[in-house]
C-alpha positions as CSV (number, residue, x, y, z in Angstrom):
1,X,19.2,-11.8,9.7
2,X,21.5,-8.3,9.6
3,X,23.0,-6.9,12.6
4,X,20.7,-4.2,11.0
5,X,18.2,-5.7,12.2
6,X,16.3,-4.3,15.6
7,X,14.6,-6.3,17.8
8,X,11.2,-7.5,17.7
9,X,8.5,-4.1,17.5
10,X,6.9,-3.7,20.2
11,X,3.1,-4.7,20.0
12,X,2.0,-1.0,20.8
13,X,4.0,0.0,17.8
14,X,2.4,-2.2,15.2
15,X,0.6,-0.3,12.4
16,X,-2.5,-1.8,10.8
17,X,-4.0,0.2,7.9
18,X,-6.6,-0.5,5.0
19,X,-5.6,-0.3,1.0
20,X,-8.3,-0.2,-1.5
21,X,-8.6,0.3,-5.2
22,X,-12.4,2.0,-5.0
23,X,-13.7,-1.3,-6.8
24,X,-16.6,0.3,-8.7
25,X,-19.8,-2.3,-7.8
26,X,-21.8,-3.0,-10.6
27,X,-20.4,-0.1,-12.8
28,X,-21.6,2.7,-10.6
29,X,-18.7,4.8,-10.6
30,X,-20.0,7.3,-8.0
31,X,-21.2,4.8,-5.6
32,X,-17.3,3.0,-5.8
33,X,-16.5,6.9,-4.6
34,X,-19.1,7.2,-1.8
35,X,-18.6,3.8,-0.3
36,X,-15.0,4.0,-0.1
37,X,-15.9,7.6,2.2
38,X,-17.9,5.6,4.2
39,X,-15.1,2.9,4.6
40,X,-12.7,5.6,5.6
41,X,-14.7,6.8,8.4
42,X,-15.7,3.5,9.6
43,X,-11.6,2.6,9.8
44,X,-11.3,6.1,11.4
45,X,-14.2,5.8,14.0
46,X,-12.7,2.1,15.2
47,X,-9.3,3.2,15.3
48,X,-7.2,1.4,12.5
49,X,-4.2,3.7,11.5
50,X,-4.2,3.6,8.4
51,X,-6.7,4.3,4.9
52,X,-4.7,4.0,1.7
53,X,-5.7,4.5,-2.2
54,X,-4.5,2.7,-4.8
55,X,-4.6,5.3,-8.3
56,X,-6.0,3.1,-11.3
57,X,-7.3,4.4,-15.1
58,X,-9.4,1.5,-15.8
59,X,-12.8,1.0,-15.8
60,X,-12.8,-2.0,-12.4
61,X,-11.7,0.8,-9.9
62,X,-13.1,4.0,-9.2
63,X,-10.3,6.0,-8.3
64,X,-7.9,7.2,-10.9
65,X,-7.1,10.6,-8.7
66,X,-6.2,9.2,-5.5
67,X,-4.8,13.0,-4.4
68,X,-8.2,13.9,-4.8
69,X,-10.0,11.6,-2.8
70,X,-7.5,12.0,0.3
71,X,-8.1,15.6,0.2
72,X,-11.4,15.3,0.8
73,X,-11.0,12.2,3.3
74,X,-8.8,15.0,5.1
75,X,-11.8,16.9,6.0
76,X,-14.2,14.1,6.7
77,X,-12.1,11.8,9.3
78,X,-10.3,13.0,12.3
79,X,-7.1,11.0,13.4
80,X,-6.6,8.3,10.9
81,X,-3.3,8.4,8.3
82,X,-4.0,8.7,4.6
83,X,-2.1,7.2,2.2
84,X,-1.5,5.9,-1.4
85,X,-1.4,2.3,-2.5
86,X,0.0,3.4,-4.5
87,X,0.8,6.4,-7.0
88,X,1.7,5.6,-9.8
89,X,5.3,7.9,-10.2
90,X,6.1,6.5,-13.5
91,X,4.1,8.9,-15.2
92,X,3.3,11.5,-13.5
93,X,5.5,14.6,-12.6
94,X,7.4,14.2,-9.4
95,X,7.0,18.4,-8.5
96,X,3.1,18.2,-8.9
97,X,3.3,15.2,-6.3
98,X,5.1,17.0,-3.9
99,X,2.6,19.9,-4.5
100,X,-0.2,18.1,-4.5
101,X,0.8,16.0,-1.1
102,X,2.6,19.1,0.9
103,X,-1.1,20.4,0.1
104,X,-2.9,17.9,1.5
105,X,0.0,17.2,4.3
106,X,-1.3,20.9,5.5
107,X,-5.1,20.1,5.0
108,X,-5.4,16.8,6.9
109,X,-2.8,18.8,10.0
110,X,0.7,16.0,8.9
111,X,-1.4,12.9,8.6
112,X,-0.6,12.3,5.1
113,X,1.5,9.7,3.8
114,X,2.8,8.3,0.4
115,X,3.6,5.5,-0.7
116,X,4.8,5.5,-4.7
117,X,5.6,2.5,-7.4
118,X,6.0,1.6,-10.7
119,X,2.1,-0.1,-10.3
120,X,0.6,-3.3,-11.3
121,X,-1.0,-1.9,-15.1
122,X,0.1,0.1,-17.4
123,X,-2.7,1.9,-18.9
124,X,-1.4,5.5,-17.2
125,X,1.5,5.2,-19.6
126,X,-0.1,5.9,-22.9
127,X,-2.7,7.8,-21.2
128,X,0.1,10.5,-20.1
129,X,2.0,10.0,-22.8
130,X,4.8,7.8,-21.7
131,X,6.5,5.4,-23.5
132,X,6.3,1.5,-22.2
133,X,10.1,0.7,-23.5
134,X,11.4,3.2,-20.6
135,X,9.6,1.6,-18.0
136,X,12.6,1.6,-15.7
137,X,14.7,4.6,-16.5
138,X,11.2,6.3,-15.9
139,X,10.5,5.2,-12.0
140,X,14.5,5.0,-11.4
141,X,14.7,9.1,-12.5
142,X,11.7,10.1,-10.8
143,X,12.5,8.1,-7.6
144,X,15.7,9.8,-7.8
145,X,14.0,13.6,-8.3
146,X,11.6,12.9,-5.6
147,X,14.3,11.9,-3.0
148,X,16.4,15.3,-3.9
149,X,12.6,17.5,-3.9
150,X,12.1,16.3,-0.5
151,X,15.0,17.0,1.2
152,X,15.2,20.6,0.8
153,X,14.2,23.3,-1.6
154,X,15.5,25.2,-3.6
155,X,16.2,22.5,-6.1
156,X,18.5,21.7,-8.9
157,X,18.0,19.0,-11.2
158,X,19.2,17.8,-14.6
159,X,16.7,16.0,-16.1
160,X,16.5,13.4,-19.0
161,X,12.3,11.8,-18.5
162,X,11.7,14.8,-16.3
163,X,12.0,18.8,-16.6
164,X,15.4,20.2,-15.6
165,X,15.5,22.8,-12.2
166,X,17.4,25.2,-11.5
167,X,17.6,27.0,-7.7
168,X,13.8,26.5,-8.1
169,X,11.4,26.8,-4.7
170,X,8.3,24.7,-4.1
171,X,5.4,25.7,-2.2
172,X,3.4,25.2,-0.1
173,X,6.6,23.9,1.7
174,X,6.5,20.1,3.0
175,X,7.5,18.9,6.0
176,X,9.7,15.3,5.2
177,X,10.2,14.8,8.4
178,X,6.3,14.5,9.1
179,X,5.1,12.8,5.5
180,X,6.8,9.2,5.5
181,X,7.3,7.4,2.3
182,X,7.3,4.4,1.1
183,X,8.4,2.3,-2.0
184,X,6.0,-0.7,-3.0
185,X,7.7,-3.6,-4.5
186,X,6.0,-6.6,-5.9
187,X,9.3,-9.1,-6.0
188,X,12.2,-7.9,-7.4
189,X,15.0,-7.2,-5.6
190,X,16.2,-4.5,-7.3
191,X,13.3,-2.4,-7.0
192,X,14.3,-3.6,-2.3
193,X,17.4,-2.4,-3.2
194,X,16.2,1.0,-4.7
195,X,13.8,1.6,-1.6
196,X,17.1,1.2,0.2
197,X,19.0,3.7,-1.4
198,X,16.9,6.6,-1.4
199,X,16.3,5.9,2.3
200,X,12.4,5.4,2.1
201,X,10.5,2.9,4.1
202,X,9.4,-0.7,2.2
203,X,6.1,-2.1,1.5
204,X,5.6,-5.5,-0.3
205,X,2.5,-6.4,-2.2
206,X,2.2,-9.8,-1.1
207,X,-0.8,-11.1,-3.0
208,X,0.8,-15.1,-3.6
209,X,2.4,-17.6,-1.9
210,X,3.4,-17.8,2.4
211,X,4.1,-14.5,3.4
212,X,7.6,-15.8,4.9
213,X,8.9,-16.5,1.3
214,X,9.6,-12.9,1.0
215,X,11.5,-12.8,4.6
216,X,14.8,-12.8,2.1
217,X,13.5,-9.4,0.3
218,X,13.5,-7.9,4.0
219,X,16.6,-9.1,4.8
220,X,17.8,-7.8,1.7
221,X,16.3,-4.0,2.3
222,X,18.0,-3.9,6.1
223,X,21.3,-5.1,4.3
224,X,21.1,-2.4,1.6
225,X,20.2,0.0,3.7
226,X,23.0,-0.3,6.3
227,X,25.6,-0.5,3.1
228,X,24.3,2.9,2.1
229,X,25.0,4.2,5.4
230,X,21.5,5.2,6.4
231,X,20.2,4.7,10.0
232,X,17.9,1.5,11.1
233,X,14.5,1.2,11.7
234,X,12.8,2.6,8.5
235,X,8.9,1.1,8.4
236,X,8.5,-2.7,6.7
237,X,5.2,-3.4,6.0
238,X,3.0,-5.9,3.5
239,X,-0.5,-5.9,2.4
240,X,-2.3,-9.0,1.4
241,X,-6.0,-9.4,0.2
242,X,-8.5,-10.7,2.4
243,X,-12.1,-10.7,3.9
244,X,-13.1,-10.7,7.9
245,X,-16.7,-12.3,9.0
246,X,-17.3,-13.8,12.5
247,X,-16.5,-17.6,11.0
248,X,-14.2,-18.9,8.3
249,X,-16.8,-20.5,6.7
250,X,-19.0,-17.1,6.2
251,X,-15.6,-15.3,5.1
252,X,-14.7,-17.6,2.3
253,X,-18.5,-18.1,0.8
254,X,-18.5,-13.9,1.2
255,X,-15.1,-13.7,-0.5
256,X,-14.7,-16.2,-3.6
257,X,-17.2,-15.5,-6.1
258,X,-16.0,-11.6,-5.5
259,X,-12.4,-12.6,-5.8
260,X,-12.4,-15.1,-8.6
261,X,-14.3,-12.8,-11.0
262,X,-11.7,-10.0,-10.0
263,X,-8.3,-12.0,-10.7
264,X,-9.9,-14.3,-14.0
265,X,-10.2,-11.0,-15.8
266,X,-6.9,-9.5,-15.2
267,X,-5.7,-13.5,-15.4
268,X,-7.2,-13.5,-19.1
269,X,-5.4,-10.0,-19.8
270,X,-2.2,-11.1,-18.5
271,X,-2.1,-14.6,-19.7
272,X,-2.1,-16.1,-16.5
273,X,-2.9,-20.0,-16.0
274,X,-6.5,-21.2,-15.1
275,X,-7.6,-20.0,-11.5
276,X,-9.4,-22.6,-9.8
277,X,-11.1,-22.9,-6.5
278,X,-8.0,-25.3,-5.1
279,X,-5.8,-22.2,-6.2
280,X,-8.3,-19.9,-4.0
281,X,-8.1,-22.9,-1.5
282,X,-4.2,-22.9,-0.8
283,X,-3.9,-19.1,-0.7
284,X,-6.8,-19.1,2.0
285,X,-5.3,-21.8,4.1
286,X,-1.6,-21.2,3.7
287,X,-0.7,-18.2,1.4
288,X,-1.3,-14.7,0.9
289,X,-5.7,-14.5,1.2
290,X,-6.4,-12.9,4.6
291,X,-9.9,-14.5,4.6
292,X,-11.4,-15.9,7.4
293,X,-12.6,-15.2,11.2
294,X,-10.9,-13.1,13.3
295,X,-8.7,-15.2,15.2
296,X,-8.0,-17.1,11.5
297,X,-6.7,-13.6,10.2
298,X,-5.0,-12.4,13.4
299,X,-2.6,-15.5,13.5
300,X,-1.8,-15.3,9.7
301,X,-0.7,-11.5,10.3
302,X,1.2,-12.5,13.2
303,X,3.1,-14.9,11.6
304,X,3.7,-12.9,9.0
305,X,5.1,-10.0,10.9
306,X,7.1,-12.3,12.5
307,X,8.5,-14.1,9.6
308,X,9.4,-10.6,7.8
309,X,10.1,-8.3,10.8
310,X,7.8,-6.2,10.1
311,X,5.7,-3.4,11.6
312,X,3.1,-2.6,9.4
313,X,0.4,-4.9,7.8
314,X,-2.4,-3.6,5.3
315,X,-5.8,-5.5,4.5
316,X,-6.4,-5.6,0.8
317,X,-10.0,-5.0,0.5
318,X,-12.2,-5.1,-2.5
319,X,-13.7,-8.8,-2.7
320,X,-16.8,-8.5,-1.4
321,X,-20.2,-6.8,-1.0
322,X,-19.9,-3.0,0.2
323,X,-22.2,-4.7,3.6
324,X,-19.8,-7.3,3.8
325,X,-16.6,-5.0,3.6
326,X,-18.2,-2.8,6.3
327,X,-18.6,-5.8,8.4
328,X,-15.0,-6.6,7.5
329,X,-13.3,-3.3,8.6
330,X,-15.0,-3.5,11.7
331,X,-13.7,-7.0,12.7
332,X,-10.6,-6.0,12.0
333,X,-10.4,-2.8,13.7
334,X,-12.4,-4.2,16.9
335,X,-11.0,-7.7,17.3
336,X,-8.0,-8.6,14.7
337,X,-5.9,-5.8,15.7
338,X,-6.2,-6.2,19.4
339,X,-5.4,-9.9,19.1
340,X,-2.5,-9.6,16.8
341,X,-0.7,-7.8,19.6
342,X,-1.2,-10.2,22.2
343,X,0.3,-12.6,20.1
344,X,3.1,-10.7,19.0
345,X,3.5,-10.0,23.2
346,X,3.2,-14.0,23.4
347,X,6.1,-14.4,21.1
């Protein structure tokens, strides 16, 4: 560990959210839309603290406007944080995310957050027009113009992948100091190192292995960020996927057939090995699938959060009927969370 590195959070402090991807059930686009609403609420209603969208242009998820969706969210919950899991910054234009979040920042009264990345497909590339071979140039430059946009305008910016500024205002004006970001990093260290720099909080996508194997990549960020000179305590959080019922045994037979149908297709597009049910097995009982009962679920987050030092831990959800994801949100709201902070007060 750093000297960087505060002491433990204190359990009152501990943020649990829900990410999803609006998994579209049985191609039914609309319905992907309308049960990821009720979802929202549902988190909303039982107090979680956070509902996060994932943006996607393939035909699996439902949301490829995840802006859109968190405006409206805005209008139908009351006290719960929405955010993105992420947006895809790559290739869109960092001055219409600014505009389109300072909007929504205003609309949901500061309970907006983002969280950008580089994302885990690349079909938003061609589709906007961006070329694959300047994968990182691209996120590196638009990191880099969102970090100067949200410090203060007027802005000026020279430009190579993005439009050049000069003195140029944005409105509606948005408050940095009330919209946290985030950078979402799947395993490279470079990309810890870049969160680091621009001074924005880290979230891993931890969706293999222990959770504790990436306890280096946290040490890494709290390193980084006290070489660039920046002040502790920026937010470190995870998500992993998962599934809640009231037994372990109801949980897994809910979750697998969901889950292995989900991750053999983008296996076969990504050339992955065979995914068998002793793969599933291992990442249930030791890795990075939440699945399970509540008490299962709560000690695998509280290790976790203890093993990374983190403060922040984010269900996955998508692997399971829209009944059996209800029934997860409320598990986790009503009994997960409550006993992940007694065990982090234990510890």
């Amino acid at each position: 560990m750093t000297n960087q590195q505060t002491a433990a959070i204190a359990p009152e402090n501990l943020q649990f959210g829900i990410d999803t991807f609006g998994d579209v059930p049985d191609g039914d686009y609309v319905g992907g839309l309308k049960s990821l609403v009720e979802q929202a609420k549902l988190a909303d209603q039982i107090g979680l603290d956070a509902f996060n969208i994932g943006e996607h242009h393939r035909d699996d998820f439902s949301v490829s406007a995840p802006d859109t969706v968190l405006a409206y969210l805005a209008g139908v919950t009351e006290k719960i944080k929405l955010g993105t899991a992420v947006i895809v910054l790559s290739s869109d234009d960092p001055v219409r995310v600014y505009e389109r979040f300072a909007t929504i920042q205003g609309l949901s009264d500061n309970r907006v957050e983002l969280t950008v990345g580089r994302g885990s497909f690349t079909e938003s590339f061609p589709l906007f027009g961006y070329d694959l071979n300047d994968y990182e140039e691209l996120f590196e430059e638009k990191l880099a113009m969102l970090s100067e946009l949200v410090k203060k305008t007027p802005v000026t910016w020279q430009g190579k992948h993005t439009q050049s500024l000069e003195n140029q205002g944005l409105w509606p004006p948005l408050d940095a100091a009330k919209m946290p970001i985030f950078v979402a990093v799947g395993g490279s260290p470079e990309s810890v190192v870049r969160a680091a720099k621009y001074d924005f909080g880290l979230r891993l996508a931890i969706i293999g292995g222990p959770v504790g194997r990436f306890a280096p990549f946290t040490e890494l960020y709290r390193r980084a960020q006290e070489e660039f000179g920046h002040a502790p305590g920026k937010s470190i959080g995870w998500h992993s996927p998962g599934l809640i019922a009231e037994t372990d045994d109801a949980a897994y037979e809910a979750f697998y057939d969901h889950h292995i149908r989900r991750v053999k297709r983008i296996g076969e597009e990504r050339g992955w090995g065979k995914i068998t049910r002793g793969r599933i097995d291992r990442e249930v009982h030791s890795g990075a699938l939440f699945v399970g009962s509540p008490e299962t679920v709560a000690r695998k987050i509280a290790k976790g959060i203890k093993d990374l030092g983190a403060d922040t831990f984010d269900l996955k959800i998508g692997s399971g009927t829209p009944e059996a994801e209800m029934k997860s949100i409320e598990l986790y709201g009503t009994k997960v969370a409550p006993l992940v902070r007694e065990m982090v007060a234990e510890q």
